[in-house]
C-alpha positions in Angstrom: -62.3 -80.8 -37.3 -59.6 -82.6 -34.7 -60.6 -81.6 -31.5 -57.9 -80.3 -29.5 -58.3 -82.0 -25.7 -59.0 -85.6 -24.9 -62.5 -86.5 -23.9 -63.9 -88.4 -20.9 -64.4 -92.0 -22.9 -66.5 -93.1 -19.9 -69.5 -90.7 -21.5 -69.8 -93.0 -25.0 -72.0 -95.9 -25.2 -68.9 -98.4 -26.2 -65.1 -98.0 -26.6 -63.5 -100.0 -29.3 -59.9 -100.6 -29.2 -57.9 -101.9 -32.3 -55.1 -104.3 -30.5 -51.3 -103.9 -31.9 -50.0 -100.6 -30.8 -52.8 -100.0 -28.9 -54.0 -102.1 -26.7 -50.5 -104.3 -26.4 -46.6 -103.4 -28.5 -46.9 -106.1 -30.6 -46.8 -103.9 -33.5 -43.4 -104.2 -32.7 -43.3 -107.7 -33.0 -45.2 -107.3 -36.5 -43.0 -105.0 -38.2 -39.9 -106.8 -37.4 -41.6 -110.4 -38.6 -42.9 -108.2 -42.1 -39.8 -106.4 -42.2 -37.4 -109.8 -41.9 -39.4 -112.0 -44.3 -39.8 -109.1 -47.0 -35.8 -108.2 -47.0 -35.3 -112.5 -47.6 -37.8 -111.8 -50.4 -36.7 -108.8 -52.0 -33.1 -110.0 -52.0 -34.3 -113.4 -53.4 -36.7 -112.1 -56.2 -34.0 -108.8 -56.9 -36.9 -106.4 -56.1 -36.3 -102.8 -55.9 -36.7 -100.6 -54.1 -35.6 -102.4 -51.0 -38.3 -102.6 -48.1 -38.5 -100.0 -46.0 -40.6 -99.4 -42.7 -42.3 -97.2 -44.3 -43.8 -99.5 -46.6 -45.1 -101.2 -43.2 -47.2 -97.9 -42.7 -48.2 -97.7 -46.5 -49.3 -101.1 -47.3 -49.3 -103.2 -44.3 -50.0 -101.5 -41.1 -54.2 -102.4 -39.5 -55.0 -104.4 -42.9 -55.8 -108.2 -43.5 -52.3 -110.3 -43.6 -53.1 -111.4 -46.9 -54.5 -108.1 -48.0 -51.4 -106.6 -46.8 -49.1 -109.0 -48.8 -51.1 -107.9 -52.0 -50.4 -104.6 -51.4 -47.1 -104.4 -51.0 -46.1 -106.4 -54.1 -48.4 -104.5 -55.6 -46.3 -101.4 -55.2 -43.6 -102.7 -56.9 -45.7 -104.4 -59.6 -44.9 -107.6 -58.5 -48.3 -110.2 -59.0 -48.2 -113.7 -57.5 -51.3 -116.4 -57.3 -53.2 -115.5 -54.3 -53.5 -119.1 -53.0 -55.0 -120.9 -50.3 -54.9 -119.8 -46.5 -53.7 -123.3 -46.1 -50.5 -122.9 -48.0 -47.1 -124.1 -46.7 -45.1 -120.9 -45.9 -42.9 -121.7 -48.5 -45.4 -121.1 -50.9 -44.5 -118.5 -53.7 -48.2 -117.0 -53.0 -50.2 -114.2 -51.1 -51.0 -116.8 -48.8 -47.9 -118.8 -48.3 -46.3 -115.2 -48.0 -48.4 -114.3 -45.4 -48.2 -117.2 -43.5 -44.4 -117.1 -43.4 -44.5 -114.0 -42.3 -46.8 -115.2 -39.8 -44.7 -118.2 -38.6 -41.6 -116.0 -37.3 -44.5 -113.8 -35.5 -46.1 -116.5 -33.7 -42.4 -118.0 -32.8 -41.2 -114.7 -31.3 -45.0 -114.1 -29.4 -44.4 -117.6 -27.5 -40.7 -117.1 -26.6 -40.4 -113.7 -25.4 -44.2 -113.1 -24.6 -46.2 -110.3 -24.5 -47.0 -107.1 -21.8 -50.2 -105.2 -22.6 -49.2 -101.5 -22.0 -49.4 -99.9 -18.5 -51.5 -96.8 -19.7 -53.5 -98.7 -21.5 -54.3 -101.1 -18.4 -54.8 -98.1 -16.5 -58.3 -96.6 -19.5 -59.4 -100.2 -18.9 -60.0 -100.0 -15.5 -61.3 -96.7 -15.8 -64.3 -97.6 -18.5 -65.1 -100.7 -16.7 -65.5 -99.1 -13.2 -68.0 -96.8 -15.1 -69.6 -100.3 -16.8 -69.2 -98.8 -20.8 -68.6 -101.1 -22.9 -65.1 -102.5 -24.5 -64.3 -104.9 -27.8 -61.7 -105.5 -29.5 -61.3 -104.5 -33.6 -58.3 -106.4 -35.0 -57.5 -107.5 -38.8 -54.4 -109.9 -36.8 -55.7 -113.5 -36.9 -53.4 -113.7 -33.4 -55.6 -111.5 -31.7 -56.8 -114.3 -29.7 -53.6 -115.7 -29.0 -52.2 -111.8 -28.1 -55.0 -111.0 -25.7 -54.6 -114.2 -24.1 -51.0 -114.4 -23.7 -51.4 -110.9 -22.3 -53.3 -111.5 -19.8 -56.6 -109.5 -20.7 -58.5 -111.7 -23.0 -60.9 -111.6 -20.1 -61.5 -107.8 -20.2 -63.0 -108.1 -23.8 -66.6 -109.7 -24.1 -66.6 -108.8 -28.0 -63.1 -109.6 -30.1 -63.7 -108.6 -33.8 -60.6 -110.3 -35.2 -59.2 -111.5 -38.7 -60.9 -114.8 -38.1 -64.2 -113.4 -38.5 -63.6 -111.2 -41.3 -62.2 -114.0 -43.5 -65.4 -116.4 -42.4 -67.7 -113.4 -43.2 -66.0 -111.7 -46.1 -65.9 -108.7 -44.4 -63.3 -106.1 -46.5 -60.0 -104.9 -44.9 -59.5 -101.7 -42.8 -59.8 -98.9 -43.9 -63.0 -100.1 -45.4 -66.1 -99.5 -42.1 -66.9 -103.2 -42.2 -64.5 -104.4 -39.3 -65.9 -101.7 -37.2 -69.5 -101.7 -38.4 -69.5 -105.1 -37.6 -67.3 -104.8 -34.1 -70.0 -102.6 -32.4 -73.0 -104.8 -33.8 -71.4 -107.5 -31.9 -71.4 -105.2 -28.7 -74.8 -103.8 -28.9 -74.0 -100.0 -29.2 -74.3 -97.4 -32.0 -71.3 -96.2 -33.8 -72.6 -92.9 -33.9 -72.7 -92.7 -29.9 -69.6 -94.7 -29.3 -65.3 -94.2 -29.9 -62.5 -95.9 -31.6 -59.5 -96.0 -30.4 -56.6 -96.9 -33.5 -52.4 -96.8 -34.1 -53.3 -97.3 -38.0 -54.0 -94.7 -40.7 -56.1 -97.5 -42.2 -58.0 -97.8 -38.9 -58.6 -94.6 -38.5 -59.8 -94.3 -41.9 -62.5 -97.5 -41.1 -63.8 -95.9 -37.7 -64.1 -92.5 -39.3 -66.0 -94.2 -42.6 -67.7 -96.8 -39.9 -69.7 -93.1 -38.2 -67.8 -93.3 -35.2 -68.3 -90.5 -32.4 -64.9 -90.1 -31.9 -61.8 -91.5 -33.1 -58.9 -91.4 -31.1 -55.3 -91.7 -33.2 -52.8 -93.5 -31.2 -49.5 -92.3 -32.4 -47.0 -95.0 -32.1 -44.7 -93.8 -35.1 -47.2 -93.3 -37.7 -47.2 -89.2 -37.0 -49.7 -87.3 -35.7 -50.1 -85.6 -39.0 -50.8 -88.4 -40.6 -53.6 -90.1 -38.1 -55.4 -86.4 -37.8 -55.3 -86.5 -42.3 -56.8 -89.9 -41.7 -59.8 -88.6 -39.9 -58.4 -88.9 -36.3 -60.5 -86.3 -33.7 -57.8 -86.2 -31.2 -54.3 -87.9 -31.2 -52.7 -89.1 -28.1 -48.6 -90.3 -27.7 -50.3 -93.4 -24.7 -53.6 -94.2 -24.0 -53.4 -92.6 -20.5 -53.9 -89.7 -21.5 -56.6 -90.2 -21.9 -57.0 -91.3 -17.9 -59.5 -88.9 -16.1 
């Protein structure tokens, strides 16, 4: 059951932040990219129904960029050859979709930049006064470049990003293995440790992954939706959750 106050993160063995829309906005940045290269798409290929940002939520939100892709044209029983991560981003592929989508992304990061948030900064320098643990769990293969351009790459000893599940074959959130595999990497147990997620497919991967607590970030999802997920607590900013 979802408890009803936040708890003192400083008593768990680790913390384990997902990244976009929690750690930094660039969810932002993410559903605009998806949302601009799907509309091209749909209107190109005359698929119905038109994208929506709630089929960011449904099919793309916390997942594998590729995986995501899938997904979504999926729902509208649309099947294209998955491809090669190497593909030109004009492909007519999983892959060459993905990394179209992933070109206007990393154009907008490098322009306009990125700011982690404030209350988010501010449970940072709470845990590590106390020395618990922190890591990063992200599916973006820009993780690197988003802590980094943030200005907090530095805070994070253990980044669990999409790199590293596509060289281990380790299955999309809201599968455990992103998470499972994120607190190997930092040396603490799952079962003593939190999650901190934005996604209803994160959520679903710390719950699955035996996390102590999982803490739903709702950044437009709905709180609803992250506490059906599995969510313990649900918070609107991370400071809440700020002794």
């Amino acid at each position: 059951m979802a408890a009803d106050r936040p708890s003192d993160l400083t008593t768990y063995d680790g913390v384990l932040f997902d990244l976009d829309g929690v750690l930094t906005p660039t969810a932002e940045v993410h559903m605009h990219a998806w949302r601009t290269m799907f509309e091209e798409l749909f209107e190109a290929w005359g698929i119905e129904p038109p994208y929506s940002d709630d089929d960011y939520f449904a099919y793309l939100d916390g997942k594998k960029r590729y995986d995501g892709v899938a997904s979504l044209l999926r729902s509208r029983d649309v099947e294209v050859p998955w491809g090669d991560p190497s593909d030109d981003p004009a492909a007519d592929t999983v892959c060459g979709i993905g990394n179209r989508k992933n070109a206007f992304f990393e154009r907008v990061l490098r322009q306009d930049g990125i700011a982690p948030y404030p209350g988010s900064i501010a449970l940072l320098d709470v845990l590590e006064a106390a020395g618990t643990p922190v890591a990063v769990v992200s599916s973006s293969k820009n993780a690197e470049e988003v802590l980094g351009v943030a200005g907090i790459r530095d805070r994070f000893p253990v980044v669990m990003d999409g790199v590293i599940a596509e060289r281990d074959h380790l299955a999309s959130k809201p599968a455990p293995d992103v998470f499972a595999e994120a607190a190997r990497m930092l040396g603490v147990d799952p079962a003593r440790s939190a999650a901190v997620e934005d996604a209803i497919s994160g959520v679903q991967s710390a719950v699955a992954a035996g996390y102590a607590l999982v803490v739903g970030v709702d950044r437009g999802v709905g709180v609803d939706a992250l506490r059906d997920a599995g969510a313990h607590i649900v918070v609107r900013d991370l400071e809440e959750l700020v002794p």
